[in-house]
N, C-alpha and C positions, 0 to 999 in steps of 0.2 A: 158358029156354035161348035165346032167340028174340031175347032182350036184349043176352044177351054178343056173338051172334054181330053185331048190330048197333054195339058198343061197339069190337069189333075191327075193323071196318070203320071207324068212326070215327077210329083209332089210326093203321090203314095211310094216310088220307085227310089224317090234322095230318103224318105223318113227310113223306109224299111233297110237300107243300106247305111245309113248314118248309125239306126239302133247296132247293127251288127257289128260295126267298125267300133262300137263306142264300146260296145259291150269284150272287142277283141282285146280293146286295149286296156279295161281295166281289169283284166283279167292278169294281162300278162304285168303290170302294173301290181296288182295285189298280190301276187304269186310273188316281184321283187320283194316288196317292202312289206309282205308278210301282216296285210290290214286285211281284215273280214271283212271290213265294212265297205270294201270296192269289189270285191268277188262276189258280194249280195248285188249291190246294184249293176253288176255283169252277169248274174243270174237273172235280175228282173229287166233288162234289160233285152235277153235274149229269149225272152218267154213268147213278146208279140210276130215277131219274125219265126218261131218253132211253131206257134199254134197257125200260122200260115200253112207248113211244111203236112201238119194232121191229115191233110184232106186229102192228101196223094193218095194216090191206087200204087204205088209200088214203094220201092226200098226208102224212099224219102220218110215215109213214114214213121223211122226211125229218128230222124231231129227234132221231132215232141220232146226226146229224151236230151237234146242236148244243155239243156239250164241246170239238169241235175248235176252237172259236175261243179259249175262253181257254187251252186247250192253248199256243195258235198263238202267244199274245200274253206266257203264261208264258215263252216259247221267246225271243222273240223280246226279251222286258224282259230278260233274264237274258245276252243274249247282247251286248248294246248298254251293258250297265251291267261287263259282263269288259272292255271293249276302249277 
């Protein structure tokens, strides 16, 4: 019993690391090639891993805020590439 529950642990520790990795790279990714549409799913991507970071008692606290930057830069590619 003592296995699984260490195996599931291991599962939530690859998801929560896969999202951040996934979210690093399309980040830097959409920043190259100047596509909103990969800086949005690098904002939603870093949303589940930040609403983790919420529940610290100390400066952590502050990675709630980290999805708003490619939020900001989706918004802002998407808005420069209409006009």
């Amino acid at each position: 019993m003592e296995q699984m529950e260490q195996v599931g642990f291991y599962w939530v520790g690859l998801i929560f690391w896969l999202l951040i990795g996934v979210a690093l790279l399309l980040l830097i990714w959409g920043l190259w090639k100047k596509t909103w549409i990969a800086l949005l799913i690098s904002g939603i991507a870093l949303l589940l891993p930040s609403l983790y970071f919420g529940g610290a008692e100390n400066w952590f606290r502050i990675l709630v805020l980290l999805p708003l930057i490619p939020f900001t830069l989706a918004y802002n590619t998407k808005k420069t590439k209409q006009s």
